[in-house]
C-alpha positions in Angstrom: 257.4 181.5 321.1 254.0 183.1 320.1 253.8 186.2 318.3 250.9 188.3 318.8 249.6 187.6 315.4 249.7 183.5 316.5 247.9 184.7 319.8 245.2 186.3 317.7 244.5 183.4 315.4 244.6 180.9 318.2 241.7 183.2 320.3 239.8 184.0 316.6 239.5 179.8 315.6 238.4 179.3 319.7 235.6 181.9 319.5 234.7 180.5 316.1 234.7 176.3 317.8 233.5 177.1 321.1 230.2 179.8 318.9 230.0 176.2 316.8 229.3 174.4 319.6 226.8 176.4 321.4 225.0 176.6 318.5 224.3 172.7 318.1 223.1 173.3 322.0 221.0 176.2 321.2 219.1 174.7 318.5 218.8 171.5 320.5 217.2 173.6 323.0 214.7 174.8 320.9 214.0 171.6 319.4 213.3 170.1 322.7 213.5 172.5 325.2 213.9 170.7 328.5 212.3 167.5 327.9 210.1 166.9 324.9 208.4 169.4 322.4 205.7 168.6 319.8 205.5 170.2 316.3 203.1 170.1 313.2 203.5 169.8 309.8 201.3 170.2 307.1 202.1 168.2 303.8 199.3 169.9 301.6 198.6 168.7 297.7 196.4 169.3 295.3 193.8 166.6 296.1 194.9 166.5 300.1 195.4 168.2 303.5 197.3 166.0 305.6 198.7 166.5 309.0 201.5 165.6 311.6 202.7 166.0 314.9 206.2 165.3 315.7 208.1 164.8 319.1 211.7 165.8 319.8 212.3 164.6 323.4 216.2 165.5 324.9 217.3 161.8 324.8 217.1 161.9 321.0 214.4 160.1 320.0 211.5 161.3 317.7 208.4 159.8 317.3 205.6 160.5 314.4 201.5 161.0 315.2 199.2 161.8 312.8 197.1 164.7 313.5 193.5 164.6 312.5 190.2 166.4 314.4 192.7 167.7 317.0 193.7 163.8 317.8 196.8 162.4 317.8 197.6 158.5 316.9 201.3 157.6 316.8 202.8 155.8 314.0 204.8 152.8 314.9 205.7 151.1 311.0 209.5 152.9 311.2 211.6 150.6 309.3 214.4 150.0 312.1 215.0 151.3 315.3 217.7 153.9 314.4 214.8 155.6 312.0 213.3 156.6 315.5 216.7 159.2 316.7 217.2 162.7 315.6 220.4 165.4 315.8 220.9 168.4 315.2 224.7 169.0 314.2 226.8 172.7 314.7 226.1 173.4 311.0 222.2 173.4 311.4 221.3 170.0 309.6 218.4 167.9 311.6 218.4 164.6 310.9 215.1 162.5 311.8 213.4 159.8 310.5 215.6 158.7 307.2 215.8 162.6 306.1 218.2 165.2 307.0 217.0 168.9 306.8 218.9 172.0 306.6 217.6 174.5 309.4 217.4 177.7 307.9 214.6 179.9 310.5 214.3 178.7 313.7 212.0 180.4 316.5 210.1 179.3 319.8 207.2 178.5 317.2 208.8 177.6 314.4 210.9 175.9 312.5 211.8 176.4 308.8 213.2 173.6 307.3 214.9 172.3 303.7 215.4 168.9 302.5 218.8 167.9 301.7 217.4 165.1 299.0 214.1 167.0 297.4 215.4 170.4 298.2 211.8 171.4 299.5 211.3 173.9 301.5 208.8 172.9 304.8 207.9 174.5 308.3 207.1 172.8 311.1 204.9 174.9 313.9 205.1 174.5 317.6 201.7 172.1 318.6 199.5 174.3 321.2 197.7 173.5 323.7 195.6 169.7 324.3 197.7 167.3 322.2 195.0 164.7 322.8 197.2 161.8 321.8 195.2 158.5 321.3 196.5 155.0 322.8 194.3 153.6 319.7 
């Protein structure tokens, strides 16, 4: 027989599994919304400026542009085809293209991420407006 105490711990660990899940779904959702999303990065050096645009569509896949002069030209050298999935797990760690990031900010604009491996810190910004993607 349960005793109240076994009652609460039983309802505590389901609000605790059941707030895990819905978090994976939540940050999938801003990830990707409905369909597909696109966001920017900016990997800035010393001696360069680059951008790129990445997509996050609902199926899992994630493709990589780069972004230069408000064009878009998609890169297609990924080493195999399982480079080309993402996921986001309950505990907030997106995994895309051979990295897996710690989520720590997310927003409708933004996303704040840290590498697991380098432990740098990036963002990636919601892309705006014409994405003018290239077919060449």
């Amino acid at each position: 027989m349960m005793t109240k105490l076994n009652i609460i711990k039983v309802l505590i660990l389901s609000t605790i599994f059941l707030s895990a899940c819905d978090k994976s779904n939540d940050l999938k959702d801003k990830i990707c919304g409905n369909s597909i999303k696109y966001w920017d990065y900016n990997m800035m050096s010393r001696d360069q400026n680059v951008w790129f645009t990445f997509s996050f569509d609902k199926t899992g896949h994630v493709k990589k542009y780069s972004f230069y002069k408000n064009k878009r030209w998609l890169f297609e050298d990924y080493p195999r085809e399982t480079s080309v999935r993402w996921t986001v797990s309950k505990d907030s760690i997106l995994t895309f293209l051979e990295s897996k990031n710690k989520i720590v900010n997310i927003s409708d604009n933004f996303i704040k991420l840290i590498d697991l491996r380098t432990n740098e810190e990036y963002i990636l910004y919601k892309a705006k407006g014409n994405l003018n993607i290239q077919s060449e």
